[in-house]
N, C-alpha and C positions, 0 to 999 in steps of 0.2 A: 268469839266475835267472827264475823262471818268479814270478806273481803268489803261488801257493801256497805257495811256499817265505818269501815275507814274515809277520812275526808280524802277526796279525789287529790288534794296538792299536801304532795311528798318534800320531805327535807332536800333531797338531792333525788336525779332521776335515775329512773330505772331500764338501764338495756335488755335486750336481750342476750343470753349468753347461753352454750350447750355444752355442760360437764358430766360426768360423772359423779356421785355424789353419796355419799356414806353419814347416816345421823345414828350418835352414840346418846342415847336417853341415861339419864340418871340410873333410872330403873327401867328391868326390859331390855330384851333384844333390838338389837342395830338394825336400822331400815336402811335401805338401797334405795337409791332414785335419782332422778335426772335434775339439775340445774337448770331454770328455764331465762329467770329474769336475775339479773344481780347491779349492786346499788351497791355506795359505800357501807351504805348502815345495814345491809338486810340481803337474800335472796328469796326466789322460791324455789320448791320442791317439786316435780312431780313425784308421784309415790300414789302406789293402791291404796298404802298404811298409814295415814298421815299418826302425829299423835296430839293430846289433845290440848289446846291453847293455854300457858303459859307452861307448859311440860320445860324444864331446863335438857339444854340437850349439847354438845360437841360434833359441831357438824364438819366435815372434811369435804374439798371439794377436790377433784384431781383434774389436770391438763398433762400433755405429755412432758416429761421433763419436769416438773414442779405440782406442787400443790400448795390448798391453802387451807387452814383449820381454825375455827376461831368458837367459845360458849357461847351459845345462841338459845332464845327462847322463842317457843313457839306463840304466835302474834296471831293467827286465825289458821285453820283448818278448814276444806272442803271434802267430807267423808271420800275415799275413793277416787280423787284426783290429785290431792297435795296440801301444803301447806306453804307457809309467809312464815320465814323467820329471821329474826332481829338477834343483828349481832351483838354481844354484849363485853364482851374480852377479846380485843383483838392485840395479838402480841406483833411489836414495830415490822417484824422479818416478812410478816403474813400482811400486814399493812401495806407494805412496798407490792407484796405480789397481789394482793385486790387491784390497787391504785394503775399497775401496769394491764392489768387481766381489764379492768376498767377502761382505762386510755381506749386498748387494743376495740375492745365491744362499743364504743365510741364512734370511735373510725369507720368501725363494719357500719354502724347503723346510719351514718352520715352517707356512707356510698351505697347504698341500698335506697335509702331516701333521695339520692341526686338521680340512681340508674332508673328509679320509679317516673322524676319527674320527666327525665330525660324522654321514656317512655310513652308521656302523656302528650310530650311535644310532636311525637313521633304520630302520634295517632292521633290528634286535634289541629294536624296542622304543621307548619313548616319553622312556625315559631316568627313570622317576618309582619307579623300583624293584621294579613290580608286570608280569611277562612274563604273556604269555596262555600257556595250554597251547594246543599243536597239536590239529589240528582231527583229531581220531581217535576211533574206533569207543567207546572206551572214552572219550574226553572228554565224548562226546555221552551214553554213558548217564550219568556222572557228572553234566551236568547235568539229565538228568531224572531222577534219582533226587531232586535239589534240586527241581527243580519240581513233585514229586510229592509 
């Protein structure tokens, strides 16, 4: 299954988040790749190598200082860019460290989202309810018709 084929609304959401990230397959060598998005129930992958959808697999993810690993199945593949995979064993120790790694990705993405809108305030205006008109041929005789 391809991500497109998933209903757009998820059990719990998805942040973004940037790990390191090691997937141990059943069978077959161990892929490398990056952590992009993680969610209580699932991450994704980037990775060249994805492998391919319901492959059972041992995925590790690393932060400095800790990590987290939990049996996960792969949920859909994108040949050459990565893969969605669904946690399926998460033991309680690695639970507490999603749940905090989660909080944390949380917070980033709430202040990323505030500095954004702060931004929009920034550049549409002063935020006090009163926009300027654009500076055009017809603004300017409008204001001299006022100053006349």
């Amino acid at each position: 299954m391809s991500p497109e084929e998933y209903p757009v609304q998820r059990r719990t959401p998805r942040y973004p988040f940037a790990a390191p990230a090691a997937v141990l397959p059943e069978k077959g060598a161990p892929i490398g790749g990056d952590i992009k998005e993680l969610s209580l129930y699932g991450c994704y992958l980037d990775t060249a190598s994805p492998l391919t959808p319901r492959s059972k697999v041992l995925v590790k993810i690393f932060m400095p200082g800790e990590y987290f690993e939990a049996n996960a199945t792969v949920a859909y593949a994108t040949p050459a860019l990565g893969m969605g995979l669904v946690f399926r064993d998460v033991k309680p120790h690695f639970r507490t460290v999603l749940r905090k790694w989660l909080l944390m990705a949380m917070q980033l993405s709430q202040t990323t989202t505030l500095q954004g809108a702060e931004a929009r305030e920034f550049i549409h205006g002063s935020g006090d309810g009163e926009q300027e008109e654009p500076a055009t041929d017809a603004g300017a005789e409008k204001n001299r018709t006022r100053e006349g």
